[in-house]
N, C-alpha and C positions, 0 to 999 in steps of 0.2 A: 436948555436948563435941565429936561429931564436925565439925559443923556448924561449932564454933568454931575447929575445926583447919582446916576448906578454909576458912573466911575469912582466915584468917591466911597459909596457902599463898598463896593469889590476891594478898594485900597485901604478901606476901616478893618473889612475882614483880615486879612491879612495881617494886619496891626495887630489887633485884637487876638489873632492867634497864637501870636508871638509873644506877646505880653503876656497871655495869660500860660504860653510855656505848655503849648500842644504843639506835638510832632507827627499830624499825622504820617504814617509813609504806607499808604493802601498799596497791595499788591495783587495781582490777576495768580490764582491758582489755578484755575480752567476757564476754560471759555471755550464753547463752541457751536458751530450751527447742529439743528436735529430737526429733519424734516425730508418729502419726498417733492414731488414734480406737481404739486396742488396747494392751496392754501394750509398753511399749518399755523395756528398759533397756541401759546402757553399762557393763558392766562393769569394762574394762578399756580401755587407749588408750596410743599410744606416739608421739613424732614424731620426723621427721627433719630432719637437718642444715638445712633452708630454714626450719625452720617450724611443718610442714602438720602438723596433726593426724589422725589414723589410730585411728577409735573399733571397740574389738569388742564386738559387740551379739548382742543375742537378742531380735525382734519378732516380735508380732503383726498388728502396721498392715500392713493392702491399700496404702496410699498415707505415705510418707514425703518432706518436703522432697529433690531432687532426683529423684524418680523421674519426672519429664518428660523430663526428660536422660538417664536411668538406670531405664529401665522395668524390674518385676519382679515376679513373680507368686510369689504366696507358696506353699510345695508342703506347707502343715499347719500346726496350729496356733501353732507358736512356731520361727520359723525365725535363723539367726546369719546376722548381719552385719559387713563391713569396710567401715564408710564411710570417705571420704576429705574432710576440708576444709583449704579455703587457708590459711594463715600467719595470714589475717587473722578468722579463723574464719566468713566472712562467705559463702561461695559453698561447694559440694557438689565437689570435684572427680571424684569417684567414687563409686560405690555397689553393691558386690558381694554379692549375697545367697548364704548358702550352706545348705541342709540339706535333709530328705525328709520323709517326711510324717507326722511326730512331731514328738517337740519335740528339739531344735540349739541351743547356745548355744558360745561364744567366751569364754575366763575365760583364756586368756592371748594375747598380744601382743608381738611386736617388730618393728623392722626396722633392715637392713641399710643401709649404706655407700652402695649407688645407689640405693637404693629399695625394694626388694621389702619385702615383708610376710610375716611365718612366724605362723599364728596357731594356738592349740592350743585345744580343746574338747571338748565332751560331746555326744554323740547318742544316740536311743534311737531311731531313722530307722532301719530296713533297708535302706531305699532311698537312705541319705546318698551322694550324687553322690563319687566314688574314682576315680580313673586305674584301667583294668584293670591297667595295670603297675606300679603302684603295690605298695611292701610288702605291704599287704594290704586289695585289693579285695573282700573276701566280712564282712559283718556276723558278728561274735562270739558275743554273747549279748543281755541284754538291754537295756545302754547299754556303748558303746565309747567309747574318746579319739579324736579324728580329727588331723591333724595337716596342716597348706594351708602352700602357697606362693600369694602372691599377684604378681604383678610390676608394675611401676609407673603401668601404665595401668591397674590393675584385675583383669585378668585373672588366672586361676588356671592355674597351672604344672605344678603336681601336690598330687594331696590321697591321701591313706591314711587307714584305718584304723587303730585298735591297741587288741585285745583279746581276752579270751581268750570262752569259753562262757560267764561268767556277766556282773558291771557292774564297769565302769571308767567313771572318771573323767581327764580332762586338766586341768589345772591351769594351770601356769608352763611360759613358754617362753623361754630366751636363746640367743644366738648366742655361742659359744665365743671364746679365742680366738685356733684356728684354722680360725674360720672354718664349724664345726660347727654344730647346731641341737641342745642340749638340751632333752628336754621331763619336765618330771615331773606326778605324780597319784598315782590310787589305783586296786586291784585286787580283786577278789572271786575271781578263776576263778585254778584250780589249773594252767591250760595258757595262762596269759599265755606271748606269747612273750617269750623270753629268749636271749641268746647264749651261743657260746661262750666260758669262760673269765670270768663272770660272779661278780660278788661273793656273790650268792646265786641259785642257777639254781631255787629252789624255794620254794613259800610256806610261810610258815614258821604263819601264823593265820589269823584268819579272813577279816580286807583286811589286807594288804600295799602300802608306795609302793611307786610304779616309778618307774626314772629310764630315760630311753633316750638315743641319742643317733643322728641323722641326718646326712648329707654336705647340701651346698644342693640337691643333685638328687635325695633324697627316698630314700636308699637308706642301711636300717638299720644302724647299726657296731657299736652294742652296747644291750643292753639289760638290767636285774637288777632280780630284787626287792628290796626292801630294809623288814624287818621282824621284831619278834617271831610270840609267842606267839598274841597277844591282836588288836588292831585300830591301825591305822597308816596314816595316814592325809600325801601328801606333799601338799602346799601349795607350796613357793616355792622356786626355786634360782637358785645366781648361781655365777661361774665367775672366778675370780682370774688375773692375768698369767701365771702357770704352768701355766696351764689345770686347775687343780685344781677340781671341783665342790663347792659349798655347797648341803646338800639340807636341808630342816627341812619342820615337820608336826607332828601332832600324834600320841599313844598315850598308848594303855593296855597294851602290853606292859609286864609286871616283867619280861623278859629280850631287850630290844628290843639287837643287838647295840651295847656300847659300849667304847670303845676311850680312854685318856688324858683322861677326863672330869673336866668343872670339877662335876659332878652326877652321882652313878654308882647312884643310888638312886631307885627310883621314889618319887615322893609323892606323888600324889592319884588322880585316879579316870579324868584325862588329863593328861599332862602336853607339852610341848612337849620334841618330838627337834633337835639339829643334828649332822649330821654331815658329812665332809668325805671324798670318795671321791677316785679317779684319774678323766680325762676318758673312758678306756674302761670307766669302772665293776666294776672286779675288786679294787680295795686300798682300805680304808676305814683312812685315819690319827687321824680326831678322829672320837668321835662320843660324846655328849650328852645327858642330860637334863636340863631346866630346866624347875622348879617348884615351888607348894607345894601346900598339903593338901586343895585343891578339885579343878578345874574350869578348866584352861589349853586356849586354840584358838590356834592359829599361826597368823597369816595372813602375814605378810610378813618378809623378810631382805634385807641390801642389806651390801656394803661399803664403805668409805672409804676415802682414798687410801691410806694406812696399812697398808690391812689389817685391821682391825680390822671384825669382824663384829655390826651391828645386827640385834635381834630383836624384832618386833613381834605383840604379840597383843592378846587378851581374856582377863580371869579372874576368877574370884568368888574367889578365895582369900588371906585372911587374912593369910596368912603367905607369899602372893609372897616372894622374897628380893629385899629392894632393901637400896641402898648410902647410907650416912651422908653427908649434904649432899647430894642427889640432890631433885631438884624438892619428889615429894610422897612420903612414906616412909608412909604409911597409906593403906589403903584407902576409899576414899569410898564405897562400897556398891552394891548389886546387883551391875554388871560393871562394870570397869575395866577401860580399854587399860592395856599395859603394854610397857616399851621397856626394852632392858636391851642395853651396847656391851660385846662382848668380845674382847681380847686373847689369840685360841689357842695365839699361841708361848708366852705363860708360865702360859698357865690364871689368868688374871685376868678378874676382874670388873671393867670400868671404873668404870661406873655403872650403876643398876638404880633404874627410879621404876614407881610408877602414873601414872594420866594421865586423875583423870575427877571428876565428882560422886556428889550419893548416888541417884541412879538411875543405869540402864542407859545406859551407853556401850558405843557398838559399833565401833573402829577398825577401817577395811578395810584402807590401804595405807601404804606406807611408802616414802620415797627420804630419800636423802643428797647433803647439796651438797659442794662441792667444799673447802667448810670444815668438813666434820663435821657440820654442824649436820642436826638432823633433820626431816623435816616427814612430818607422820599426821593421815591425814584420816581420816573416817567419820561415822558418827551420834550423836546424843546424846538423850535427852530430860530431863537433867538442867538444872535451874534455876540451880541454884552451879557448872555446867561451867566451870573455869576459864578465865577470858579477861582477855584483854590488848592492848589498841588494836584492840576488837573493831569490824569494816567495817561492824558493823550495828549502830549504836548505840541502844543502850536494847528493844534485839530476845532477848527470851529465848525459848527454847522452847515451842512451842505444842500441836507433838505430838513430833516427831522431826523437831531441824534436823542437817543439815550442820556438817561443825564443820573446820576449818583449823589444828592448830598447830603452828608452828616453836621444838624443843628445842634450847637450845646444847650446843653439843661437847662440856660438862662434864657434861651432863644436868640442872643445878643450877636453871635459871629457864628461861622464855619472852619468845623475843625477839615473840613475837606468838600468841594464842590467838585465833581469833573464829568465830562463828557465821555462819550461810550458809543462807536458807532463808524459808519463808513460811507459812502458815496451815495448809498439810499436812506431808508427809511427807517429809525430802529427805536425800539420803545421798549422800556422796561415795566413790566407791568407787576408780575409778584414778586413779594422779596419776603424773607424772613434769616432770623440771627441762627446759629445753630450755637450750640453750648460750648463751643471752642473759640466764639467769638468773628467765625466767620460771618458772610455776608453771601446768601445764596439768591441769584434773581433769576428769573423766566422773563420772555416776553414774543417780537418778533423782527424779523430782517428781512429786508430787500435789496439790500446792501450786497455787493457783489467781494468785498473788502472789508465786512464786521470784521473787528480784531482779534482771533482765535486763540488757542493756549491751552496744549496739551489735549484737541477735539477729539468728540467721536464723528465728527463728520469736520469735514474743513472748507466745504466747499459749501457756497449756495448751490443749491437746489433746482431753484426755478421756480414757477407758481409766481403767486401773487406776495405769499410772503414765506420765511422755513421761522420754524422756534428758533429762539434762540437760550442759553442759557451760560451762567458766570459764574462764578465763587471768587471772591476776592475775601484778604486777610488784612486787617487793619489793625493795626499797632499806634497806640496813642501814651507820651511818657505820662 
């Protein structure tokens, strides 16, 4: 029966895309592996106004494509990077190594209006390289958030630490906007710092998110915990024309603070938090549970021109809440991505779907184009993963491919689902739109056959895994 239900999904989509008279015809503009003889992955990646792509990473490789140009000596086992490539993803413009002699890594990314780079990340480095002037020059405990400006030749501007005696995590970073630097994560230490005037100046369990907030010159404005009882974990934030904050994550607090909730009840054993603070972090107006009776991870949040807030995760649970007419209203098995649009001025649910086969799906990320439409990329190793004018025809999962798919505005069908990937392991992990309507992703491969296209490297590598990175062009009548 189940079986019988995703066939019948994947054969509505296609209807439904028809009727409603979309054409997708996505195309591969580049595609290629970037990496050396060590673990390389991309986590995340942002572009600017021209173009260029801007990957943040965490290597192992002695030697990566442009380090002839861009020599760099690695300072321990797994060190973060900001590489820099042209528009046409075809040459190296830059290549900034950052961390000590632990392991460093880079999990978010932006950048600014001329250029610069704000990237936020994890170290467990003592020795992680920090402006003495910097907020805070001196190691925490025993993983800190670090928080870089990079500027447009490469170079670093100022870097800080953030964290208290015990382990922090950096997560998500956006630019305000006025003009600020939001960063959020997660806490363990009872003396994370904190400001004055603070939504919460104290932790409330055992990890706490934090959201903080910096000027472009690296100089703290505010900072709060933000958490129950229990464990709370921040993942992703976005920041609306009123400069209001959108913070979400994931818990298991039963008393995670909530305020005018579409969810005011915990249901399973994690569930997904949103909530909506002030840009100085002291008044919290919405805040959120959403879930059911399993197993919910947050990974990503975005808005639309509207207003209206997308939420994207993973869940094993049964009784998600999804909305009638919405893609797929049943679960396909093991994990499920799940996307769910909401309306905070009226506490409406737009629409709420899964988004997977009957094995493990694992979405990493999520954006919103400028018509609502959604696009969620990440992993899959399901065989029935729904697809739709998939790029790689007659290519099903071999271990865990990549997977591509763009949801309509109504959340009802798929203007395009496809796979992405080859004989190993590949995952798409950041993605973002660029203002021509591209579609640029990072992630990684073990794949000896990832499908390449116009590369700066075309071969794997070797290692455990190389980046990988794509640009594809999508054309909807």
């Amino acid at each position: 029966m189940k079986q019988l239900l995703i066939t019948l999904t994947i054969f509505l989509t296609f209807f439904n895309s028809q009727l409603h008279g979309q054409k997708p015809s996505p195309s591969v503009i580049y595609s290629t592996y970037y990496g050396g003889i060590g673990t390389d992955d991309a986590d995340v990646l942002t572009i600017d106004t021209d173009g260029n792509t801007y990957l943040g990473c965490h290597s192992s490789s002695r030697y990566l494509p442009g380090a002839d140009q861009f020599p760099y000596k690695l300072s321990g086992g797994m060190d973060a990077f900001v590489i820099k490539l042209n528009n046409k993803g075809s040459k190296v413009s830059y290549l900034t190594k950052l961390g000590g002699s632990k392991w460093d890594a880079i999990q978010g990314l932006v950048s600014d209006s001329t250029g610069n780079i704000y990237a936020v990340g994890t170290t467990y480095s003592s020795d992680f390289p920090v402006n003495q002037s910097g907020f805070q020059s001196n190691f925490g405990g025993k993983s800190d958030a670090f928080v870089v400006k990079i500027n447009p030749q490469g170079k670093v501007i100022w870097s800080t630490l953030l964290g208290g005696s015990k382990d922090e995590d950096g997560r998500d970073i956006i630019i305000g906007s006025q003009g600020n630097i939001h960063v959020i994560g997660r806490t363990a230490s009872k003396d994370f710092p904190t400001s004055s005037g603070a939504l919460q100046s104290k932790s409330s369990g055992g990890i706490d998110a934090f959201i903080c907030t910096f000027n472009p010159d690296g100089n703290l404005l505010s900072s709060t915990y933000l958490g129950g009882s229990g464990d709370d974990i921040g993942f992703s934030i976005k920041s609306d024309d009123l400069g209001q904050l959108y913070v979400a994550g994931t818990t298991n607090s039963i008393d995670f603070p909530i305020k005018n909730a579409i969810q005011s009840k915990h249901n399973g054993s994690d569930d997904v938090f949103l909530a909506i603070i002030d840009q100085i972090g002291s008044q919290i107006s919405f805040s959120s549970y959403l879930g059911g009776a399993g197993t919910e991870r947050l990974y990503s949040i975005d808005l639309d021109s509207l207003g209206n807030v997308f939420v994207m995760g993973v869940t094993n649970s049964l009784n998600y809440p999804t909305t009638k007419g919405s893609f797929q209203t049943n679960f396909g098995g093991a994990r499920d991505a799940f996307i769910t649009k909401l309306n905070l001025q009226k506490k409406e649910v737009l629409y709420s779907t899964y988004l997977g086969g009957s094995k493990d799906d694992d979405p990493r990320n999520l954006v919103i184009d400028n018509k609502g439409n959604s696009f969620i990329v990440g992993e899959t190793s399901s065989h029935d993963f729904p697809l739709v004018n998939n790029i790689q025809k007659n290519h099903f999962p071999r271990k865990q491919d990549a997977f591509i798919t763009m949801l309509d505005v109504h959340g009802s069908f798929l203007h395009f689902s496809t796979l992405f990937g080859g004989n190993g392991t590949d995952v798409f992990e950041g993605v973002t739109l660029g203002l021509d309507g591209t579609l640029t992703l990072s992630g990684a491969s073990n794949s000896t056959d990832f499908p390449t296209t116009n590369p700066i490297q075309n071969v794997f590598s070797g290692g455990r895994f190389d980046m990988i990175v794509t640009r594809i062009s999508i054309f909807t009548d």
